[in-house]
C-alpha positions as CSV (number, residue, x, y, z in Angstrom):
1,X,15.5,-1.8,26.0
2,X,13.6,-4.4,27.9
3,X,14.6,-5.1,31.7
4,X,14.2,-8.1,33.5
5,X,10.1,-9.0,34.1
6,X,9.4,-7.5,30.9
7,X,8.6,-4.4,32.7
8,X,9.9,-0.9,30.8
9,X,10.8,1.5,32.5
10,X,8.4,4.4,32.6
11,X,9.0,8.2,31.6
12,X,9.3,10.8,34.2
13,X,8.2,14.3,33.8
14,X,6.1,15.8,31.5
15,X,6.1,17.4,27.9
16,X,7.0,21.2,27.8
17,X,3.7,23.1,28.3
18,X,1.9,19.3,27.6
19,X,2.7,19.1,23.8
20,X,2.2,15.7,24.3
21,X,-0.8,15.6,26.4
22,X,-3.9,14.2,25.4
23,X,-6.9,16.7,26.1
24,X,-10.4,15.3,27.3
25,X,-13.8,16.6,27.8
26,X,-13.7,18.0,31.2
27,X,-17.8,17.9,31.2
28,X,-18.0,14.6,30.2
29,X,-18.8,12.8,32.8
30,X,-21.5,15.3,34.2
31,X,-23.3,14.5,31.5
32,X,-22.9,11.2,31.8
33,X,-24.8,11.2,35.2
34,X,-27.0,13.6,34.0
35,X,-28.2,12.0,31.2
36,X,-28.8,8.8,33.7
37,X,-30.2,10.9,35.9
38,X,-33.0,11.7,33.4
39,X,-33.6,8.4,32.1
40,X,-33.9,7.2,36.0
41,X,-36.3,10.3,36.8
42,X,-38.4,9.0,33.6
43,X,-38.5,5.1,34.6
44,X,-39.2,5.6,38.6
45,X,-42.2,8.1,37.2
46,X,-43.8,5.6,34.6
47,X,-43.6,2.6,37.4
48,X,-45.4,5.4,40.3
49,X,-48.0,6.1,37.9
50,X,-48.4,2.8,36.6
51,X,-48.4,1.5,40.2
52,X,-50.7,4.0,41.2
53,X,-52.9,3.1,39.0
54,X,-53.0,-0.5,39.7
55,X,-51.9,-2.0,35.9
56,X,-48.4,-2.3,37.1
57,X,-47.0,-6.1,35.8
58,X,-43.4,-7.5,35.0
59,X,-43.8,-6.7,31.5
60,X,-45.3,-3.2,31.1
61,X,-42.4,-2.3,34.0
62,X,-40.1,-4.4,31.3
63,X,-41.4,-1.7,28.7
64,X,-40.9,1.2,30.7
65,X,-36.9,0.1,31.3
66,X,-36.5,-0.3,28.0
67,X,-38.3,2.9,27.4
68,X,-36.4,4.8,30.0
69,X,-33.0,2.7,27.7
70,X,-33.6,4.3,24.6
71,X,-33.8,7.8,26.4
72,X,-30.6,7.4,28.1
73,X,-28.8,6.6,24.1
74,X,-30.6,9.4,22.9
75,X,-29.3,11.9,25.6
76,X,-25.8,9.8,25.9
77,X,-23.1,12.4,25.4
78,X,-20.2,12.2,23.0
79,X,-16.6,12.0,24.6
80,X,-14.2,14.1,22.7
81,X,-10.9,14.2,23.0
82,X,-7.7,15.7,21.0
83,X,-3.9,15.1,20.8
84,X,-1.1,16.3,18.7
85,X,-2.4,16.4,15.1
86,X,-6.1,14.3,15.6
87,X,-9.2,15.4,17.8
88,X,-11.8,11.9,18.1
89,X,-15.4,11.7,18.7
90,X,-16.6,8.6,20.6
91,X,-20.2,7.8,21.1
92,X,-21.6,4.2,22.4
93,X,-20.2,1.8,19.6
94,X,-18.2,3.9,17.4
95,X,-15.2,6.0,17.5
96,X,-14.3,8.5,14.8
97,X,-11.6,10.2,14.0
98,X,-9.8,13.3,12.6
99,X,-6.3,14.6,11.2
100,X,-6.4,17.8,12.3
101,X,-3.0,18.6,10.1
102,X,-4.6,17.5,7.4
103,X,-8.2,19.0,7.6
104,X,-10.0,19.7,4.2
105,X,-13.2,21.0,5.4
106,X,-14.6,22.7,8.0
107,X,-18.5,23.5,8.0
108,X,-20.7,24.6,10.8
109,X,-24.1,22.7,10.5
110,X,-27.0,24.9,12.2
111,X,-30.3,23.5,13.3
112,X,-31.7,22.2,16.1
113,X,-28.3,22.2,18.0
114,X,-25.2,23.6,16.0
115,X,-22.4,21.0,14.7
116,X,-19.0,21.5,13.5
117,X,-18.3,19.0,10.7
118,X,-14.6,18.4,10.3
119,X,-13.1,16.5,7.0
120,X,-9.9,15.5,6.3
121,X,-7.7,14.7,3.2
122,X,-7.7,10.5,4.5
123,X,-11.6,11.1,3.8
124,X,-12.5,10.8,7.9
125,X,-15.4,13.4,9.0
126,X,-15.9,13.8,12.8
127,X,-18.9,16.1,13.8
128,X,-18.7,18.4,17.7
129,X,-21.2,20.4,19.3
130,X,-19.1,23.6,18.9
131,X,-19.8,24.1,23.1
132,X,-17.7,21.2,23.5
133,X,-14.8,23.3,22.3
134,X,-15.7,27.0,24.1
135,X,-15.9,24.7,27.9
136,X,-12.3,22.9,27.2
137,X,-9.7,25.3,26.2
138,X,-7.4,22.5,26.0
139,X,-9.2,20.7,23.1
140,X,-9.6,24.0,21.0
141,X,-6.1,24.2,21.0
142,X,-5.3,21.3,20.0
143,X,-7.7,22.0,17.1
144,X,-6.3,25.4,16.4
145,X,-2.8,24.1,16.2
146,X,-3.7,21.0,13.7
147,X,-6.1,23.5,11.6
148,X,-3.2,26.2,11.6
149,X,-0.4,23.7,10.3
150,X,-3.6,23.0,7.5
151,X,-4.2,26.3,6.9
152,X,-0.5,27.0,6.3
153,X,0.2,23.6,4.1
154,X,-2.8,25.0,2.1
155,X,-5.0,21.5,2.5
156,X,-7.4,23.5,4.2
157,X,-9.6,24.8,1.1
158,X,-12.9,25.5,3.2
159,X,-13.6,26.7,6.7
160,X,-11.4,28.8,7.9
161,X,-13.6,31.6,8.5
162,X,-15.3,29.7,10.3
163,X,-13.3,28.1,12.7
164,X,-11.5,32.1,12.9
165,X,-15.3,32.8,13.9
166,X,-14.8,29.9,16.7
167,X,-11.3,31.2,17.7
168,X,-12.5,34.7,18.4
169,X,-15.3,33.2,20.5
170,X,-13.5,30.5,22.5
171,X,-10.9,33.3,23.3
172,X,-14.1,35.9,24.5
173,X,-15.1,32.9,26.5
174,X,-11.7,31.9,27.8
175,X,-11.3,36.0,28.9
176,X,-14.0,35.9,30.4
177,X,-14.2,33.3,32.6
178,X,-10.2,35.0,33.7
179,X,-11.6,37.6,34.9
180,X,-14.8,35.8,36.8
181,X,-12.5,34.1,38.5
182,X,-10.0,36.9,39.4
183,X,-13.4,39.1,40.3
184,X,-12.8,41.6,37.7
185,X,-15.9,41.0,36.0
């Protein structure tokens, strides 16, 4: 129902114990400035020693900005955030996302840094730093509850060891930081 102005009205209150909440990465933007930090460190360095050396010109302090650039995509962190039923992965120009109900697959990719490779049965595939989900208790649950209702409609055929593996550590982690704060450790 529309009121005058066009304007509807908005909801009051929240949704019991935020079912309806969309969960962020709290760390995000740390490593946001972080990652800027580190591309600024690495430009104001090449331009001293260029300058101290005497060859500084417009265009070798054009390459070292656009040098200093392509370390700042490179470090640029990935936002995730989760609702009820999907958990998205946005970098710089792309944004993918999940069914969490509906998960197929669920593989942890080590190397150089660990990945969590999510699938669904729509054919999406969304890929967190496993970290992401130990720091923000709020987005593991709102994987856990999507990967539980996948577990239990029986579309999720691989992974679940794993992400029971990820459960029991998220939990550790979660207890922990409880009692650091309460000064029980």
């Amino acid at each position: 129902m529309e009121q005058r102005d066009g304007i509807r009205p908005r909801a009051t209150g929240s949704h019991p114990s935020g079912a309806g909440a969309v969960a962020y990465d709290r760390s995000w933007a740390r490593d946001v400035r972080s990652a800027c930090r580190c591309a600024g460190a690495l430009f104001g360095l090449l331009l001293g020693v260029d300058r101290t050396a005497g060859s500084l010109t417009w265009w070798r302090a054009a390459l070292w900005l656009l040098l200093a650039l392509l370390l700042l995509l490179v470090l640029f962190p990935v936002r995730v955030s989760a609702g009820p039923g999907w958990l998205a992965s946005r970098r710089l120009l792309r944004t993918r996302r999940v069914r969490t109900d509906l998960l197929t697959a669920v593989r942890p990719l080590d190397g150089v840094t660990q990945r969590l490779v999510l699938r669904d049965a729509l054919g999406n595939r969304v890929e967190i730093d496993p970290e992401v989900l130990v720091r923000n208790p709020q987005l593991w649950y709102r994987l856990d509850e999507g990967a539980r209702a996948s577990e239990a409609a029986g579309t999720l055929l691989c992974g679940a060891a794993a992400l029971h593996r990820l459960a029991r550590r998220v939990d550790r982690e979660t207890a922990l930081g409880v009692f650091r704060v309460s000064g029980l450790e």
